[in-house]
C-alpha positions as CSV (number, residue, x, y, z in Angstrom):
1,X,29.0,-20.4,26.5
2,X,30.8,-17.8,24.3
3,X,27.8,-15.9,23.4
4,X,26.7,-15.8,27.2
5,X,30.1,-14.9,28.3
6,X,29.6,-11.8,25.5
7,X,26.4,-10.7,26.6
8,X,27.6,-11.0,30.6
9,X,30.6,-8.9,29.7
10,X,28.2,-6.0,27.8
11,X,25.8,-5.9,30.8
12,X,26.4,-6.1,34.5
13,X,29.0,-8.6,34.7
14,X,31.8,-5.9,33.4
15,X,31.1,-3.8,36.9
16,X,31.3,-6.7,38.7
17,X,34.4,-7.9,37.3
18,X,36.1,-4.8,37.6
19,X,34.9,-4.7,41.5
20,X,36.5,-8.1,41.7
21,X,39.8,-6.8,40.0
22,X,39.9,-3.3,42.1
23,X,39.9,-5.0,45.1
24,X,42.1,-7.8,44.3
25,X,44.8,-5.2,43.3
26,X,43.9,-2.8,46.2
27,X,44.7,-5.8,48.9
28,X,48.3,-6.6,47.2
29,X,51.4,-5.7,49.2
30,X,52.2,-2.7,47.3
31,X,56.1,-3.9,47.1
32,X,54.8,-6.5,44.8
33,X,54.2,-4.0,42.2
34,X,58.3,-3.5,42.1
35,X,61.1,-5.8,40.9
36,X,63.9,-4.2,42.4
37,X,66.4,-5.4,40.1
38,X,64.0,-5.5,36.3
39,X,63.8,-2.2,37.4
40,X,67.4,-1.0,38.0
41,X,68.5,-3.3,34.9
42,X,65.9,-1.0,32.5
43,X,66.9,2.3,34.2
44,X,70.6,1.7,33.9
45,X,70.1,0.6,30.5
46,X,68.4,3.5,29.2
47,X,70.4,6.0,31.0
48,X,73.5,4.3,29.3
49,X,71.6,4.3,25.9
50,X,70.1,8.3,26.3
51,X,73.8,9.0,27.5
52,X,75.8,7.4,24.3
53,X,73.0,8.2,21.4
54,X,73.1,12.0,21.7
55,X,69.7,12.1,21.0
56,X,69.4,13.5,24.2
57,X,70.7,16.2,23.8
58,X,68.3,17.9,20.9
59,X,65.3,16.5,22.6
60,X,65.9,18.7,26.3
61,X,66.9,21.9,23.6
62,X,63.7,21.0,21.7
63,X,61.9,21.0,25.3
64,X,63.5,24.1,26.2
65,X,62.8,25.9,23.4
66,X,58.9,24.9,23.5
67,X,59.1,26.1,27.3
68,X,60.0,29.2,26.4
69,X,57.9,29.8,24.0
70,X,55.3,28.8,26.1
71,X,55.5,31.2,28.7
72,X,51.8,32.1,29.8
73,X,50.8,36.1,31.0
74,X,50.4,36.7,34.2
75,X,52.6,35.1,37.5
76,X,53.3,32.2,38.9
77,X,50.2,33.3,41.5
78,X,47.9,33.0,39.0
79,X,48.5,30.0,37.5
80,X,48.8,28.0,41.2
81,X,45.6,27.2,43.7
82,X,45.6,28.8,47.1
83,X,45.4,25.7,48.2
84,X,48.7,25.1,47.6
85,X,50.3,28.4,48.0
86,X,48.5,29.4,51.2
87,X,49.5,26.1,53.2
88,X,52.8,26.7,51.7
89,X,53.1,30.1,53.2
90,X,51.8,29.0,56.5
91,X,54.5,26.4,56.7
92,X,57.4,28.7,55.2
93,X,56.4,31.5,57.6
94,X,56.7,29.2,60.9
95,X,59.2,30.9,63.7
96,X,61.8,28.1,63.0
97,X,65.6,28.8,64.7
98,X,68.2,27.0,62.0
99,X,71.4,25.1,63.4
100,X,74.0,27.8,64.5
101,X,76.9,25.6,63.9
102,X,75.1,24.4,60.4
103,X,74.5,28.7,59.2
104,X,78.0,29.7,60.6
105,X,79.3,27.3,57.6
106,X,76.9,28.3,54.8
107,X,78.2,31.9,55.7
108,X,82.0,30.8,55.4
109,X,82.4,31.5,51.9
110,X,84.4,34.1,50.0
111,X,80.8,36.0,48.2
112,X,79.7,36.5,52.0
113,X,82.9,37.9,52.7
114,X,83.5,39.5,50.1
115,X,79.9,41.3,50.2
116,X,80.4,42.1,53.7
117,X,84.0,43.7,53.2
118,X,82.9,46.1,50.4
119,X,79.8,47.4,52.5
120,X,81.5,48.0,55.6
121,X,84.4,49.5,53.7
122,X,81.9,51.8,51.7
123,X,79.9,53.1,55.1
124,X,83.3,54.0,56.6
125,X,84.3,56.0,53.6
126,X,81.0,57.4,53.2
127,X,81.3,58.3,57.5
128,X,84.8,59.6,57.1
129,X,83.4,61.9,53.9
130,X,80.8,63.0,56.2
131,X,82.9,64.1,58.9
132,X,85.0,65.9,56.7
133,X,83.1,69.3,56.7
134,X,82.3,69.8,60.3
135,X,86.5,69.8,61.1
136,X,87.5,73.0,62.7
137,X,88.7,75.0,60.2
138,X,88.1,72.7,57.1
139,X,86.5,75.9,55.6
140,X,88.9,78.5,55.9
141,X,91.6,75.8,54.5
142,X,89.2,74.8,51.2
143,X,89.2,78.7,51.2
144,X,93.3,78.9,51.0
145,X,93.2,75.8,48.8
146,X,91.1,77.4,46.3
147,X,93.4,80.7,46.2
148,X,96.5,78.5,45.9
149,X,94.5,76.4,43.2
150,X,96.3,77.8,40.2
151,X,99.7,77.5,41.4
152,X,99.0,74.3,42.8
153,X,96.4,72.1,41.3
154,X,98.6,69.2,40.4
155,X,100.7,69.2,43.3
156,X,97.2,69.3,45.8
157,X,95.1,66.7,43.4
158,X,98.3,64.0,43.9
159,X,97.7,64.3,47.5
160,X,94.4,64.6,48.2
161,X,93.9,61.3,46.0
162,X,97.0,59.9,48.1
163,X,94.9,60.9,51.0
164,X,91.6,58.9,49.3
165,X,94.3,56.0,48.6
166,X,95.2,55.9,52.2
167,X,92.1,56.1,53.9
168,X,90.6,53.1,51.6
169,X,93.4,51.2,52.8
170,X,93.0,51.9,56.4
171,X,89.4,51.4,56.2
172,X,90.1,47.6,54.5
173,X,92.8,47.0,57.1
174,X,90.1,47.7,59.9
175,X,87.5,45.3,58.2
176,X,89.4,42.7,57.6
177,X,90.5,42.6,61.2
178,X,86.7,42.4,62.3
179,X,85.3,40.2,59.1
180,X,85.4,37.1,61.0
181,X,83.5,38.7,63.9
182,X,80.7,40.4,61.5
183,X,80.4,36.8,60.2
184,X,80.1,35.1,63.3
185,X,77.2,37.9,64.3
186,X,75.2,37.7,61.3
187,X,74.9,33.7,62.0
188,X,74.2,34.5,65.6
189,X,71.9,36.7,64.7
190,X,69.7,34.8,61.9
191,X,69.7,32.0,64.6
192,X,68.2,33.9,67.4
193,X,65.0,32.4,68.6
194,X,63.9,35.9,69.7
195,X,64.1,36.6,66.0
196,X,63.0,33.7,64.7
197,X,59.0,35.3,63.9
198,X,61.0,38.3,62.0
199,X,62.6,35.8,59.8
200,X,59.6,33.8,59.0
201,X,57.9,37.0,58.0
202,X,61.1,37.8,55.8
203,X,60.8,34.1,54.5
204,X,56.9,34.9,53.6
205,X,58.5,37.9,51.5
206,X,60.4,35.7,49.7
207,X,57.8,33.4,48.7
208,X,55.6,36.2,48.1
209,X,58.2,37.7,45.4
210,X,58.6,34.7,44.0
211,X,54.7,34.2,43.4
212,X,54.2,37.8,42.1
213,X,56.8,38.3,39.6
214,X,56.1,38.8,36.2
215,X,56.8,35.0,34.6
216,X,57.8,36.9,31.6
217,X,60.5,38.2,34.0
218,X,61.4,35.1,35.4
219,X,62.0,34.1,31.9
220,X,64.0,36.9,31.4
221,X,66.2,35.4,33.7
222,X,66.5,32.3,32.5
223,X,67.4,33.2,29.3
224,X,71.0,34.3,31.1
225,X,71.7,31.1,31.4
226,X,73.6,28.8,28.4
227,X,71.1,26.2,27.2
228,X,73.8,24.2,25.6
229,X,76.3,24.8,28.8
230,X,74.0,23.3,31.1
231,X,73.1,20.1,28.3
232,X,76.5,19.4,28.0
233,X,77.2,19.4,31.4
234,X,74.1,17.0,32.4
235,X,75.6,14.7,29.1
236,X,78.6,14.5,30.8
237,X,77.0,13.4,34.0
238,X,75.2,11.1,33.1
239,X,77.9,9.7,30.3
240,X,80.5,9.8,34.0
241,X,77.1,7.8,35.6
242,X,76.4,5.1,32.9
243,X,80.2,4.9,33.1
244,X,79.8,3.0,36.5
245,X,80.5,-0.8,36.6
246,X,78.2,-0.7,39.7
247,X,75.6,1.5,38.3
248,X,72.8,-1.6,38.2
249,X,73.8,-2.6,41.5
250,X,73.8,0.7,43.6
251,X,70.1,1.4,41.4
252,X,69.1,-2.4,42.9
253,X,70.6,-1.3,46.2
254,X,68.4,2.1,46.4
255,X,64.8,0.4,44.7
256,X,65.1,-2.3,47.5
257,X,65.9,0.2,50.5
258,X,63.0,2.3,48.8
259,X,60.6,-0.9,48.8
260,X,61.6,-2.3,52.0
261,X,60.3,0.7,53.6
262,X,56.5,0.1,52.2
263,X,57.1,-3.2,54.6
264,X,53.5,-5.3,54.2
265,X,51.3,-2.6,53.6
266,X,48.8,-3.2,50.7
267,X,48.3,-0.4,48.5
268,X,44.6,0.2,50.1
269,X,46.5,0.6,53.8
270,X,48.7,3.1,52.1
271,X,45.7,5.4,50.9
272,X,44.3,4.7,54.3
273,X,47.3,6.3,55.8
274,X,47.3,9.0,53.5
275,X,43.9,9.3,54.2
276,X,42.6,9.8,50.0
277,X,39.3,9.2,49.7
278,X,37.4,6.6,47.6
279,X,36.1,9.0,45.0
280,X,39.2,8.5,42.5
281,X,38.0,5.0,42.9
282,X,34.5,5.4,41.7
283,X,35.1,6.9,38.7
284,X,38.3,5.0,38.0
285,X,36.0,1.7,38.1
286,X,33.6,3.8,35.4
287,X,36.0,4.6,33.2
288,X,37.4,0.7,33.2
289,X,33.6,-1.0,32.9
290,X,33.3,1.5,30.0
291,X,36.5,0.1,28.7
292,X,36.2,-3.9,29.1
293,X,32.6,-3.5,27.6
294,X,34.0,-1.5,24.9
295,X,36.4,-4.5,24.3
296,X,33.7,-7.3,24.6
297,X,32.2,-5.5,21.9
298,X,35.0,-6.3,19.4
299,X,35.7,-8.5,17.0
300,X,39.0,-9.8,18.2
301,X,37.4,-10.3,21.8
302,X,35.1,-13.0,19.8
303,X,38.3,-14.1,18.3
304,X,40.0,-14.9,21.6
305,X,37.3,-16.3,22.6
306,X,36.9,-18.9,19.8
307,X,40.9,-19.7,20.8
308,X,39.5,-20.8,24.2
309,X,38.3,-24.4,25.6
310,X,35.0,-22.9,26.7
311,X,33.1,-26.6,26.2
């Protein structure tokens, strides 16, 4: 019986077996793959175990470092298929008019503002500056200003610059008034559907930008930022998360909602749905006949075997 058993398991009987156990696993409900609360009990403890140990923290530097290092030539273009990026641009492009209500509060902030203010108040300076010269008369007085310059440099220089101090001022007072109202346009206007193709295109730009810049640039960037800020700010997340008395329970609470979704479909429905063909599937099954032959081949297979009331 053993020696038959060895022989079936070299030959044929290893692809049927593996047939047997492919579709076996294939027609499970795929929630049966999850215990909601195993799961949550090993996720909580390691986060509270990574968290305390500090070991942590050297192993994301050590992964940061090696990223760096690692940088390849080129852009991100050429490392990605166009079969991702193209669909990608396709979908980023798409004439879609945002939430006006939803883009008037992401503009509510002090940088808008703030960004706003200073180019308004530049362009009326710069206007005002450009006025200046075509006044009536402005030439003949630079003319008498320059004769009187020596007798009167310091007394002229205080109040021209009195002049620049007050017409800054002016100019602030006046865009401050109308801030609110610039705000309130620029939402209306990123949320006008008549707009709404211009902005795609602008949205393609982006991810154009993004796709063609140097990654040595990119990594340029990156480098601004404080490895060991942004560790010790994640360690003290996750130390304030493993903190939680209800951690387990709220990780139980999101696995089950997560699984209950899957309802009674079997992992072979859910392919179906996705609609992935069955070539993964073939040479999965190769690669595992190769493998349970290679293990009927052992010594320790024999072993077992010997261990087993086969008579």
């Amino acid at each position: 019986m053993k020696d038959a058993i060895v022989r079936a398991l070299r030959g044929d009987a290893a692809d049927a077996l593996v047939t047997l156990a492919f579709d076996h696993v294939l027609a499970m409900n795929a929630s049966q793959f999850i215990d909601a609360e195993s799961l949550a009990g090993t996720m909580a403890a390691t986060l509270k175990h990574s968290a305390a140990s500090g070991q942590a923290d050297e192993w994301i530097r050590g992964r940061i470092a090696h990223l760096k290092a690692a940088v390849p030539a080129g852009t991100l273009r050429d490392h990605i298929p166009t079969e991702i990026t193209d669909p990608m641009r396709s979908t980023i492009t798409l004439p879609v008019t945002p939430d006006r209500e939803m883009v008037g509060r992401l503009l509510e902030h002090g940088a808008v503002e703030n960004l706003l203010r200073d180019l308004l108040v530049g362009a009326l300076q710069g206007f005002a500056k450009r006025l200046r010269p075509s006044v009536p008369g402005a030439d003949r007085a630079g003319h008498r200003l320059k004769s009187l310059k020596r007798v009167s440099e310091g007394m002229l220089g205080g109040f021209g610059a009195e002049l620049e101090r007050q017409a800054e001022h002016k100019a602030r007072e006046f865009v401050d008034s109308i801030l609110n109202t610039v705000v309130a346009q620029a939402a209306d206007d990123l949320c006008d559907p008549n707009k709404a193709e211009s902005y795609g295109r602008f949205r393609g730009h982006l991810w154009d930008q993004f796709l063609d810049t140097p990654l040595a640039d990119w990594g340029t960037e990156i480098d601004k930022i404080d490895p060991d800020l942004l560790i010790s700010t994640a360690n003290a997340a996750a130390l304030a998360l493993a903190a939680r008395p209800s951690l387990q329970d709220e990780l139980t609470s999101l696995i089950e909602t997560a699984v209950s979704a899957l309802g009674d479909q079997s992992l072979q429905d859910m392919l179906e749905t996705v609609d992935v063909s069955n070539d993964w599937r073939i040479e999965a099954e190769k690669r595992a006949v190769t493998i349970v032959r290679s293990i009927a081949e052992t010594e320790d297979f024999s072993t077992w075997l010997d261990t087993l009331p086969l008579e």
